[in-house]
C-alpha positions in Angstrom: 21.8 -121.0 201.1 18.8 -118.5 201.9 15.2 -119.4 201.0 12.6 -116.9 200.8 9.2 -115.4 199.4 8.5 -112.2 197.8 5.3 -110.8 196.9 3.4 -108.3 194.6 0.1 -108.5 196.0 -1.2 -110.1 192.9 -4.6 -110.8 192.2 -7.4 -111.7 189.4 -10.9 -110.2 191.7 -9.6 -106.6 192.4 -12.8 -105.7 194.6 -11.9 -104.4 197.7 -13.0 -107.3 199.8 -10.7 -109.2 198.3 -7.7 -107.1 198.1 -8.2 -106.9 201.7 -8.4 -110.5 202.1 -5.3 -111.1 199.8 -3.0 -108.6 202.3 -3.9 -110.2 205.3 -3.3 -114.1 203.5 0.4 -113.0 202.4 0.7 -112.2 206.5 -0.6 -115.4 207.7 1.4 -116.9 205.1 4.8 -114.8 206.3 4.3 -116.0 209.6 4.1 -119.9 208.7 7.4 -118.8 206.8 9.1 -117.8 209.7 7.7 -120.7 211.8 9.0 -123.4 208.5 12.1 -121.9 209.2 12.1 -119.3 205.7 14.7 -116.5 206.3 13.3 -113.4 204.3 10.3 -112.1 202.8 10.5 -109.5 200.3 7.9 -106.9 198.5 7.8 -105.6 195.6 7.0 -101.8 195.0 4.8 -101.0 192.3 2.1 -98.1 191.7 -0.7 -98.1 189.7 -0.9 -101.4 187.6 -4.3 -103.5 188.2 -4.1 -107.5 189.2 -0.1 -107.2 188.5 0.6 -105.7 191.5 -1.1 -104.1 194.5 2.1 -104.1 196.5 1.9 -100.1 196.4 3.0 -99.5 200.0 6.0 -102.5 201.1 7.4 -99.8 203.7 3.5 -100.1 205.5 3.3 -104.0 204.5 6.9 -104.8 205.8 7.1 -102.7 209.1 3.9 -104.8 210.3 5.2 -107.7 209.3 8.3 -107.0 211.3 5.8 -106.6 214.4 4.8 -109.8 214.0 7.9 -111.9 213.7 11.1 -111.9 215.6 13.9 -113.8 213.1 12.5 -113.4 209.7 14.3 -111.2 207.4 12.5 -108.2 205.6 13.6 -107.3 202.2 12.2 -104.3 200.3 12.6 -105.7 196.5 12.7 -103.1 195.6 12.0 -99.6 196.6 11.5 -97.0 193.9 13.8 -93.9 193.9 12.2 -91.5 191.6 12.4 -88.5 193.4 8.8 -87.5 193.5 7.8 -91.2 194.6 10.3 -91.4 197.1 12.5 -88.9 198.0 16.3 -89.7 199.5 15.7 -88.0 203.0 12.1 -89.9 203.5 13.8 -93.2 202.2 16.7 -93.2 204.3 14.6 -92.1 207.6 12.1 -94.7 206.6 14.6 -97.8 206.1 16.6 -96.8 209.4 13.6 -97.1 211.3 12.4 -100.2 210.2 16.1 -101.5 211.0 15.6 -100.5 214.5 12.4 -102.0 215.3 13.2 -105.0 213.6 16.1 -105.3 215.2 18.9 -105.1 212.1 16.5 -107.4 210.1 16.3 -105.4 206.6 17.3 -105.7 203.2 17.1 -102.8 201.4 16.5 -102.9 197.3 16.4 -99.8 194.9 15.3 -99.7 191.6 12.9 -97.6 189.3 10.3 -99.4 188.7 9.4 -100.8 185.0 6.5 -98.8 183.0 5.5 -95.7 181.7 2.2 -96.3 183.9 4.1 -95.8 186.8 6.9 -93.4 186.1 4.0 -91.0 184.3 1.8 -91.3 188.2 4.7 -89.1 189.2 5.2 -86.7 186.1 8.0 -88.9 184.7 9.2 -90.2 181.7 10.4 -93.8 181.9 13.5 -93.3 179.8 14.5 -90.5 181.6 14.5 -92.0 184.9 18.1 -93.4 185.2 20.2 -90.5 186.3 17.7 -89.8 188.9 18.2 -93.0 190.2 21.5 -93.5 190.1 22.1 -90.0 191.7 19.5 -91.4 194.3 21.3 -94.4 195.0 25.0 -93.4 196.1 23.1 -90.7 197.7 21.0 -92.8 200.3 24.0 -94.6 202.1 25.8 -91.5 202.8 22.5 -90.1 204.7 22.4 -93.1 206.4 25.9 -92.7 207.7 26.6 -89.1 207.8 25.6 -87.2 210.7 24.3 -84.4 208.3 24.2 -83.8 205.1 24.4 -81.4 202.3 23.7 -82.1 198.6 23.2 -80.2 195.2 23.0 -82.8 192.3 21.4 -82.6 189.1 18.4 -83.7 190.5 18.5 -83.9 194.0 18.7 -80.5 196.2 19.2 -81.1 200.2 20.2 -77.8 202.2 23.1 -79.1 204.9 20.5 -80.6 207.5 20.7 -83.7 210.3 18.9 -86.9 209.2 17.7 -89.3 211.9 17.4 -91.8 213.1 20.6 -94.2 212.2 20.0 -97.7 211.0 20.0 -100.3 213.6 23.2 -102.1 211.0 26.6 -100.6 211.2 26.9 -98.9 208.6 23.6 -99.4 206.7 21.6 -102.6 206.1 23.0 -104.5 202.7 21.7 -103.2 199.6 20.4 -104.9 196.4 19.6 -103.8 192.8 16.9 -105.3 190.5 18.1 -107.0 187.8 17.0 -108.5 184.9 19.0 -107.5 182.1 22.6 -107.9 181.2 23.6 -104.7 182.0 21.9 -104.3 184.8 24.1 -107.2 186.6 27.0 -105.4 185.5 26.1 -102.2 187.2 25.0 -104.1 190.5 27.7 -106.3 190.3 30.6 -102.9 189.3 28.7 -101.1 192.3 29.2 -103.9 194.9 26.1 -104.5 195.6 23.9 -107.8 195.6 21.4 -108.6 192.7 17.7 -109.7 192.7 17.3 -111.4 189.4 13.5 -111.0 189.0 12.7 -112.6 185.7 11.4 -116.4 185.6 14.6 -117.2 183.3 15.5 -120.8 184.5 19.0 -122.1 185.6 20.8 -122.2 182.2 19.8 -118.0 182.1 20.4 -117.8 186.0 24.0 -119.7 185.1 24.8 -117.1 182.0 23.8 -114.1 184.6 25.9 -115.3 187.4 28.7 -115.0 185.4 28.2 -111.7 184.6 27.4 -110.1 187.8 30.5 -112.6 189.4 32.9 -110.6 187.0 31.6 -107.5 187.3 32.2 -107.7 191.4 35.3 -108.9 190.7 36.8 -106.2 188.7 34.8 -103.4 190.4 36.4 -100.2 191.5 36.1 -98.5 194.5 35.2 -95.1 193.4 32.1 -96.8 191.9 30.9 -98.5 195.1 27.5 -97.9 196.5 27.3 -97.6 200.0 30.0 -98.5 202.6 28.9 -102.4 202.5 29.8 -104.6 199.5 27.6 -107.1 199.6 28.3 -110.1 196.9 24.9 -111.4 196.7 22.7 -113.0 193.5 18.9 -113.8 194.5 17.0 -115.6 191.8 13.3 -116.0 191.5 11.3 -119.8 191.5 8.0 -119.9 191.0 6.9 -122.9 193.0 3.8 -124.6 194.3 4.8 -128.0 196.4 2.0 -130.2 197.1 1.6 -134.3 197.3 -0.5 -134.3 194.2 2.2 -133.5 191.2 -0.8 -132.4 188.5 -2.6 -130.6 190.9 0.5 -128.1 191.9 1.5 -127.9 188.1 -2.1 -127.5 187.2 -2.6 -124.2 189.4 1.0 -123.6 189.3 1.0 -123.0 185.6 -2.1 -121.3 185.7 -0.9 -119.0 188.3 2.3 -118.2 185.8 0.4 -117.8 182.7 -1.7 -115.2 184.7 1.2 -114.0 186.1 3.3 -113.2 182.5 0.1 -112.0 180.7 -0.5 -109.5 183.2 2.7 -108.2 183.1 2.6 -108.4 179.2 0.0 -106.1 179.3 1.4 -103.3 181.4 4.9 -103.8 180.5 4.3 -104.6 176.2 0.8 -103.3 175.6 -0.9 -107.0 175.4 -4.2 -108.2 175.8 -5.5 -108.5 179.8 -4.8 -111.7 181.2 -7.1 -114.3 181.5 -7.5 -117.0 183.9 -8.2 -120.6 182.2 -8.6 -124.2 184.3 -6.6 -126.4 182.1 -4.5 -129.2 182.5 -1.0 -128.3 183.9 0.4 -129.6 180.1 -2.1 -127.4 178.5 -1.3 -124.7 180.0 2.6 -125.2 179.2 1.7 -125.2 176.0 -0.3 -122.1 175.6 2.4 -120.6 177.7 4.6 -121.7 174.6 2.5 -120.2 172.2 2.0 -117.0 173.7 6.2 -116.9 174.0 6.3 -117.5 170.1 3.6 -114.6 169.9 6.0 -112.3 171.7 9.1 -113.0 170.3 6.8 -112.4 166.5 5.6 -109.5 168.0 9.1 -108.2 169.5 11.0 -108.7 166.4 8.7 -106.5 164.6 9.0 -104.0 166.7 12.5 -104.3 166.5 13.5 -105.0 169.9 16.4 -106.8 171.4 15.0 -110.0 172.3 15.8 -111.3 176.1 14.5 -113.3 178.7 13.1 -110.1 180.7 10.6 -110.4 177.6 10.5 -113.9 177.4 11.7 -115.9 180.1 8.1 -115.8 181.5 7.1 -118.2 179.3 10.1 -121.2 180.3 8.2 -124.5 181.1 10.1 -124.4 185.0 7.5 -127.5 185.7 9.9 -128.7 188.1 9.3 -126.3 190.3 5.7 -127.4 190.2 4.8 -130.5 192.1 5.8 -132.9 195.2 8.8 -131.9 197.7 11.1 -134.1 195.7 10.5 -132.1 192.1 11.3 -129.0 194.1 14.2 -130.1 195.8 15.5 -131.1 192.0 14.7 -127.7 190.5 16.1 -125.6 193.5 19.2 -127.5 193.4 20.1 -126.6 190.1 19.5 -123.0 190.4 21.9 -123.2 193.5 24.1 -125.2 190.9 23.8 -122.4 188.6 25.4 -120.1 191.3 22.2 -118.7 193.3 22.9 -117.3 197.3 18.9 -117.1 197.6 16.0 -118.4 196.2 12.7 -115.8 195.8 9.9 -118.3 196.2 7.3 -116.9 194.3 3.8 -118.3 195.3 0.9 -115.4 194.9 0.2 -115.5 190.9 -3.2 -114.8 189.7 -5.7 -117.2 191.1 -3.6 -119.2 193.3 -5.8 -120.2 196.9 -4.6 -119.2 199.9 -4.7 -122.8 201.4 -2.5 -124.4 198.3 0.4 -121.4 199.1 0.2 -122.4 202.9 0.3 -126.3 202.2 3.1 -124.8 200.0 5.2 -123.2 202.5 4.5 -126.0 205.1 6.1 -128.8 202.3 8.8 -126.5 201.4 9.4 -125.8 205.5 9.2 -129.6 206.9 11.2 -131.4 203.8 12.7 -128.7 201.0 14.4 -126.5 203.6 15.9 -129.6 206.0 17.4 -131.1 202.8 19.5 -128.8 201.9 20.1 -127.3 205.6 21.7 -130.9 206.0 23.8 -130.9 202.9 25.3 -127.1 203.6 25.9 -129.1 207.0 27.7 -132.4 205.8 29.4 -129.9 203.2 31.3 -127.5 206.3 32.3 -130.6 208.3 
């Protein structure tokens, strides 16, 4: 049972004063992590999408996080591999180095990213990106490993050169995949490698995409493996905000989400810029409903496959919203629905700074001990 947060650098007030302020808040609040007894943090990767995510730079963010702490695990979830955003050589130099200094403490994700905003920053088209990343992908491990190498894919060009340093793990830290779709738990899962299930699909979707990556590890084949570590890992995301007044937490909590799924509705479908309303914490589930029976209308129009990476943002997950007990409930059955790791997610829209840190400290002192206790009764 890991338990950890990951963060996009979200915001609603974009000046720079507080974009400023909101970096150094998700440090103070990484080191209470570490001190509640957390094991990982992990940052997103994302260029060029306003109040969704300033998390542009997580190799910057996470190497000075890993200055600060001595124990807590640092995830990159994930980093992009288009070629012009991040090349293979400078991503494998970059993620040994951090293993070193931190002492074999990384996690390392790949993906693409999700919009056309970003992939076109770098003279991409989004559907075109795949091949680039798979070629990417296979190709980072065997840098890592190799003591040179020499490469001339599709895509890819490396003259036969030595690549240092090595990572501080033997072979290569464990390595991730972000999934949200169906298929994409297939391909982590046929690869060997562990998936991040970033969507805010609850545990009956969690449940249904266990199944599928669990088969897909299964039955993989070893000319398909990425890397020279399988790792047989499924991270899900809970959005969470644990404090002793239940209304209060589910109040901001569900304000934070409803931020949180607009803004990503408007980058990722086109829709209208988020807004940021006080309402109760049951009026905001049910605008939250609303706005899910808007994009479902509006996907079905379009004629889109309808899944929860378009909807799953809009699940009522109140439980995860409100005193220690409600969270402990909520967590339990995502670890029921076959979850290694939970990605606390506490930074959406408009969320203070001292309701996430009375969050981590609730989650730390009587969230984390409970089930630390059960995983302890269960191995005697």
């Amino acid at each position: 049972m890991k338990f950890s947060i990951i963060y996009e650098a979200q915001m609603v007030d974009t000046s720079r004063e507080n974009e400023a302020r909101t970096f150094h808040e998700t440090i103070e609040q990484s080191l209470l992590a570490e001190e509640m007894g957390f094991d990982n943090v992990w940052a997103v990767e994302h260029t060029a999408l306003t109040q969704y995510a300033h998390m542009s730079a997580p190799e910057t963010f996470l190497a000075f996080l890993a200055g600060k702490t001595t124990r807590l695990g640092i995830g990159h979830g994930v980093v992009c591999l288009p070629p012009a955003m991040n090349h293979p050589v400078k991503v494998a130099e970059r993620i040994a180095t951090l293993d070193i200094l931190s002492n074999g403490r990384v996690h390392f994700g790949m993906g693409k990213g999700g919009t056309q905003q970003e992939a076109g920053t770098f003279g991409y088209d989004l559907a075109a990106l795949q091949p680039m990343i798979d070629e990417s992908m296979y190709l980072i491990p065997k840098i890592m490993v190799q003591d040179e190498i020499e490469h001339d894919g599709e895509y890819i060009q490396i003259p036969r050169r030595p690549i240092h340093p090595k990572p501080y793990q033997d072979p290569h830290p464990p390595l991730y995949m972000a999934c949200t779709r169906s298929d994409a738990l297939i391909t982590a899962g046929g690869r060997g490698i562990g998936a991040l299930v970033l969507g805010f699909a609850g545990p009956e979707d969690i449940a249904k995409k266990n199944a599928i990556y669990r088969e897909a590890f299964a039955n993989r084949k070893a000319e398909d493996q990425v890397g020279f570590r399988p790792t047989e890992h499924l991270a899900a995301l809970c959005p969470a905000l644990v404090l002793d007044d239940r209304e209060k937490a589910r109040r901001i909590g569900l304000r934070g989400q409803r931020f949180f799924v607009e803004s990503l509705a408007y980058w990722y479908q086109g829709g209208p810029k988020p807004t940021v309303e006080d309402l109760s914490g049951d009026e905001q589930a049910a605008v939250l409903q609303a706005e899910k029976e808007a994009v479902v209308a509006y996907l079905s129009e379009e004629k889109i496959t309808i899944g929860t990476e378009h909807t799953g943002g809009y699940e009522e997950v109140q439980d995860a919203y409100g005193r220690p007990e409600d969270c402990i409930r909520y967590v339990q059955r995502l670890f029921d629905a076959g979850a290694d790791e939970i990605l606390f997610l506490f930074q959406m829209g408009a969320v203070p700074h001292e309701v996430i840190m009375e969050t981590i400290r609730n989650i730390g002192e009587k969230v984390i001990p409970h089930f630390r206790e059960q995983q302890a009764l269960a191995a005697e």
